[in-house]
C-alpha positions as CSV (number, residue, x, y, z in Angstrom):
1,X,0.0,0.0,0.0
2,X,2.7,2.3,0.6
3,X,2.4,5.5,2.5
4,X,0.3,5.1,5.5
5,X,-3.4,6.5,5.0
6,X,-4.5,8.8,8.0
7,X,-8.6,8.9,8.1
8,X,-9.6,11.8,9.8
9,X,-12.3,10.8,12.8
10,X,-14.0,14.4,13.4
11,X,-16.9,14.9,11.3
12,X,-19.0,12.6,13.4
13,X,-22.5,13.4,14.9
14,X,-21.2,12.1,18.2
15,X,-20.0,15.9,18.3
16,X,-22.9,18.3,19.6
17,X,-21.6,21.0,16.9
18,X,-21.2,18.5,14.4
19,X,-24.8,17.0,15.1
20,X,-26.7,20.6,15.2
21,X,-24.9,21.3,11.4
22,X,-25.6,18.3,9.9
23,X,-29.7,18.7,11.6
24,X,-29.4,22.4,10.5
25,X,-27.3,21.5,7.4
26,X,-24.7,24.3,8.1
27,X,-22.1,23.9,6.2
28,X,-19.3,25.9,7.8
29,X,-18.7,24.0,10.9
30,X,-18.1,20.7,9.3
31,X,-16.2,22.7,6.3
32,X,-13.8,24.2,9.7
33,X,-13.6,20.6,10.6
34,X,-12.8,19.2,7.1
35,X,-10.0,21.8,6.5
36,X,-8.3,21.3,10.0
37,X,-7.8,17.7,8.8
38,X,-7.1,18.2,5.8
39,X,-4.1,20.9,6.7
40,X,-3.0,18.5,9.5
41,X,-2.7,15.5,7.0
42,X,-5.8,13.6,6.4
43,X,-6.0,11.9,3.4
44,X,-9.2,10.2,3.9
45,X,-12.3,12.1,5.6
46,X,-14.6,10.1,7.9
47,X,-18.5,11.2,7.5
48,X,-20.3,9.5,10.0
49,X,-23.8,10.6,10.0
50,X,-24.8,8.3,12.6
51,X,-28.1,6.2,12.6
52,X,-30.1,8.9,10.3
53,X,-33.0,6.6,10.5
54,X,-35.5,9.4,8.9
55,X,-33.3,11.6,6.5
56,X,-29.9,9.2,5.8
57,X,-30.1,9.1,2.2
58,X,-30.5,13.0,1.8
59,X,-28.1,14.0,4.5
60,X,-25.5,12.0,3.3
61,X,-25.6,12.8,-0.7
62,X,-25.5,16.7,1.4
63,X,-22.5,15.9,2.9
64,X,-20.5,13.9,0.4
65,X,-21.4,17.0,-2.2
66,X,-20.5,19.6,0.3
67,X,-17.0,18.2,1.2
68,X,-15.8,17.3,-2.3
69,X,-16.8,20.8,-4.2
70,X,-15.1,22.3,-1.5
71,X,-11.8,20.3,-0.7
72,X,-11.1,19.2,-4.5
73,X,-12.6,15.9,-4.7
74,X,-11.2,14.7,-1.4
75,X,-11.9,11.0,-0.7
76,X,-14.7,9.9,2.1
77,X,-15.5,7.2,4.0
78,X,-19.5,6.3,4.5
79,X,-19.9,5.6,7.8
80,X,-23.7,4.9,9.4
81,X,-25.8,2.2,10.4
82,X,-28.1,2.8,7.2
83,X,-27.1,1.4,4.2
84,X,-29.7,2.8,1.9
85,X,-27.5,6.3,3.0
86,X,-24.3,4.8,2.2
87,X,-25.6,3.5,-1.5
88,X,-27.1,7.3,-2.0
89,X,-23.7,8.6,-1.0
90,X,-22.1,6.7,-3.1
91,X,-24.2,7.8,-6.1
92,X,-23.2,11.6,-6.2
93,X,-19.6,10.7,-5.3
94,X,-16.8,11.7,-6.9
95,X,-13.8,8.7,-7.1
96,X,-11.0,11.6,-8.8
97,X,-8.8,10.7,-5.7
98,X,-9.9,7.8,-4.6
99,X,-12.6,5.2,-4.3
100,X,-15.2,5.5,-1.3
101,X,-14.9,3.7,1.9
102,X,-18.1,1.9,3.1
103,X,-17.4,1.8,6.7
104,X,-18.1,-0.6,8.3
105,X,-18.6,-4.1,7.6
106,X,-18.3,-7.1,10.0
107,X,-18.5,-11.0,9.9
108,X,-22.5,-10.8,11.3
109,X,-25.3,-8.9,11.0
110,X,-23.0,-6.9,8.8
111,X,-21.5,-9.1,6.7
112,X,-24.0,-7.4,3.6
113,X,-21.5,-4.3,3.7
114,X,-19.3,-6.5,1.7
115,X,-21.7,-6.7,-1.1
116,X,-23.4,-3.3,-1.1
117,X,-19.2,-2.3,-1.5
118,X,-18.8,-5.3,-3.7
119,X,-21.5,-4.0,-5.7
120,X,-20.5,-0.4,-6.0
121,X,-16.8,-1.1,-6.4
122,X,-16.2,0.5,-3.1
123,X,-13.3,-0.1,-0.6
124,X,-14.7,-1.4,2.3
125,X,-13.7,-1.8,6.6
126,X,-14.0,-5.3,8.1
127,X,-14.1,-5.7,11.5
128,X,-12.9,-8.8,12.6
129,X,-16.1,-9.8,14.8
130,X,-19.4,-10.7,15.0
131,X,-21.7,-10.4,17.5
132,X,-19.0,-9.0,20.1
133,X,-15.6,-8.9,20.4
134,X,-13.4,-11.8,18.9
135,X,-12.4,-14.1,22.0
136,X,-8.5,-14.6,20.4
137,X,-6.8,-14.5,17.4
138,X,-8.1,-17.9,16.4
139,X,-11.6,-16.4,16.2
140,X,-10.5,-12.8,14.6
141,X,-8.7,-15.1,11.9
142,X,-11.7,-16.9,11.2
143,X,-14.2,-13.8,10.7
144,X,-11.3,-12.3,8.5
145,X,-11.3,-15.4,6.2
146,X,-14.4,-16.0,6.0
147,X,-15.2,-11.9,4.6
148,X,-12.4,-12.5,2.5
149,X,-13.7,-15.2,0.3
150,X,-17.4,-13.3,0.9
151,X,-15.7,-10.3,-1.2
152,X,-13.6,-12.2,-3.4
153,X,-16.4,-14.1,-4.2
154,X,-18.0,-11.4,-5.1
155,X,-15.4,-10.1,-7.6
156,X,-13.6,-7.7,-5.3
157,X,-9.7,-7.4,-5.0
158,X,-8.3,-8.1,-2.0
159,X,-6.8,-4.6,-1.4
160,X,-10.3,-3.0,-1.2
161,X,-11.2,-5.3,2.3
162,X,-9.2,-3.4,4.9
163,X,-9.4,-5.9,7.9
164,X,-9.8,-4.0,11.7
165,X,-8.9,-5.9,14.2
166,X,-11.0,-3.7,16.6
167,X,-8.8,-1.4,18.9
168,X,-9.9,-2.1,22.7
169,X,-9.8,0.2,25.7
170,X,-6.4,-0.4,27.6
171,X,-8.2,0.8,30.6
172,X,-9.9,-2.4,31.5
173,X,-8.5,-4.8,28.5
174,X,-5.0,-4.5,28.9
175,X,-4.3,-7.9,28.2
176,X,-5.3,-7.8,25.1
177,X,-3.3,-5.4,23.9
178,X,-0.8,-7.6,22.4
179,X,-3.4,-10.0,20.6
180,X,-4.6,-6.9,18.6
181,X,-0.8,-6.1,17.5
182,X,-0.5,-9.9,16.3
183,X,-3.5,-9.6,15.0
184,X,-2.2,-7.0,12.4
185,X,0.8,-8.6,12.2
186,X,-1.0,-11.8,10.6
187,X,-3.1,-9.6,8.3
188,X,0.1,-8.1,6.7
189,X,1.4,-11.5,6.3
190,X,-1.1,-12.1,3.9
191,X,-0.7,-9.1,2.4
192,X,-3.9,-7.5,3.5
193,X,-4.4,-4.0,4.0
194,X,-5.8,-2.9,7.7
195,X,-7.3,0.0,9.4
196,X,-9.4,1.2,12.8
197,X,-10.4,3.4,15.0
198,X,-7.0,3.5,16.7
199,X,-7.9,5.9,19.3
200,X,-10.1,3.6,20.9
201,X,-7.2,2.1,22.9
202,X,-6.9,5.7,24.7
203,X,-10.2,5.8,25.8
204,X,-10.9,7.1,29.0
205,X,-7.5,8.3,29.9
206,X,-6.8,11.7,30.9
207,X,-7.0,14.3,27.9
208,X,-2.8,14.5,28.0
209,X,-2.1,10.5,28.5
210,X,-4.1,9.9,25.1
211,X,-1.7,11.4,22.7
212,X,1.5,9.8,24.4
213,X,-0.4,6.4,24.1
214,X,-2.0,6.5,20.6
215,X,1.4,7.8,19.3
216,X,3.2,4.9,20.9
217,X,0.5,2.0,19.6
218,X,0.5,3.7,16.5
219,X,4.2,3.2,16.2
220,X,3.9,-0.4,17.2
221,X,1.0,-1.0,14.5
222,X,3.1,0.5,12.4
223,X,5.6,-2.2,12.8
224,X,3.4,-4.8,12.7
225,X,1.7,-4.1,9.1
226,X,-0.9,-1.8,9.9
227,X,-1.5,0.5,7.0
228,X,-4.0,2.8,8.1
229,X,-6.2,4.4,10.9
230,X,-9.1,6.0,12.0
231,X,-7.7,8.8,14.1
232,X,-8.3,12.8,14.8
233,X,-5.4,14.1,12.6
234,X,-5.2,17.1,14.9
235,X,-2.9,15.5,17.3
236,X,0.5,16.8,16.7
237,X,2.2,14.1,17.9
238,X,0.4,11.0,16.4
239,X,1.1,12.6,13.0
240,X,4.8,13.4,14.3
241,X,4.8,9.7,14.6
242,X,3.3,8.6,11.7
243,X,5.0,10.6,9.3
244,X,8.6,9.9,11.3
245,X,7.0,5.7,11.1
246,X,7.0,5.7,7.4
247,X,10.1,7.5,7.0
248,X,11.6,4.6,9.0
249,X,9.8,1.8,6.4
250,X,11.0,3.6,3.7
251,X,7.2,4.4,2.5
252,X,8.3,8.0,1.8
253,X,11.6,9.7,1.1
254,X,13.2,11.7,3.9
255,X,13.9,15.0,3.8
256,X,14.5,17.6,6.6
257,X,11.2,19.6,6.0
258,X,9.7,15.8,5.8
259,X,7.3,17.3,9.1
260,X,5.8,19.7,7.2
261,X,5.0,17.2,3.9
């Protein structure tokens, strides 16, 4: 894959000012949000427009149309629960720079993401569980074969399923930190690409531990194969790391100014 690709995590209606724009369809506080990413290194955008049970299909084509007239065609990812939204989003989208990412899949009631991305020639996330988190590696290996040969059987390449081995809360699941890292690690021994919302491990820490510890699991997913993330692209030093990560795997050619790239 090459370069690591950053997604950027902040235009989600988890946000109180995202969720009154998207309700109000404002458009300049998720353009601020897009253009903060953007200018910190994004190369994917995240737009999760949560559930959007009643409007989805409309509020979605709004926001894909919104953020590529006004950030030239920048690539998206599709995130919600309603895949009617996703397929509408999908249909005014613009694939200049990049196909759309239908986010997210998963090896159960989810599994049809595969083929609504299969179908629309769409990259798309696979988490690697079902109904819960995978028990081991035995079981996260499973769900990711078993999506594989779902997509290839449905014509897709391998490259577009980027497996996620689901990032869990160190407070609380410490343990398990090391079975994700393999996890990646076995991915990228088949070649696969893989992603996820990387953050998660920092969750509920206080606000100036969770930089310090998504920079230094990013660096060791890094290591492991992981080529990509879900992450807010706004923290200095998880982007410090990054970009410093793949000058160390040779995915981009150093230079003194390579900060600032």
């Amino acid at each position: 894959m090459g370069k690591f690709i950053v997604i950027g995590e902040r235009i989600h209606c988890i946000s109180p000012v995202i969720r009154k724009a998207m309700a109000e369809r404002d458009p300049e506080p998720i353009l601020k949000r897009a253009k903060e990413q953007l200018d910190a290194g994004a190369t994917y955008l995240d737009l999760n427009i949560g559930p959007a049970e009643s409007d989805g299909e409309e509020l979605m084509q709004w926001g894909v149309k919104l953020l590529q007239e006004n950030f030239d065609n920048v690539p998206l990812a599709l995130d919600t629960a309603n895949m009617k939204a996703i397929e509408a989003g999908i249909k005014v989208y613009n694939r200049a720079k990049g196909k759309p990412i239908v986010n997210s899949a998963d090896a159960g009631d989810r599994l049809n993401y595969i083929d609504l991305a299969a179908a629309n020639d769409a990259i798309v996330i696979a988490l690697c569980s079902a109904n819960g988190i995978a028990a081991d590696n035995d079981e996260r290996m499973m769900h990711c074969q078993n999506m594989l040969e779902h997509g290839l059987c449905l014509g897709m390449e391998a490259e577009d399923l980027w497996f996620d081995p689901l990032f869990l809360v160190i407070k609380g699941m410490q343990d398990k930190q090391m079975e994700v890292l393999e996890a990646i690690k076995m991915f990228s021994d088949m070649g696969l690409n893989s992603t996820g919302g990387l953050s998660n491990n920092s969750n509920g820490m206080p606000k100036h531990i969770r930089p310090i510890m998504d920079s230094a699991m990013v660096a060791m997913s890094m290591m492991q194969g992981l080529t990509s993330a879900i992450v807010n692209p706004c923290d200095l030093r998880l982007m410090e790391t990054i970009k410093s990560c793949d000058i160390i795997k040779n995915n981009n050619l150093y230079a003194d100014s390579y900060l600032e790239i």
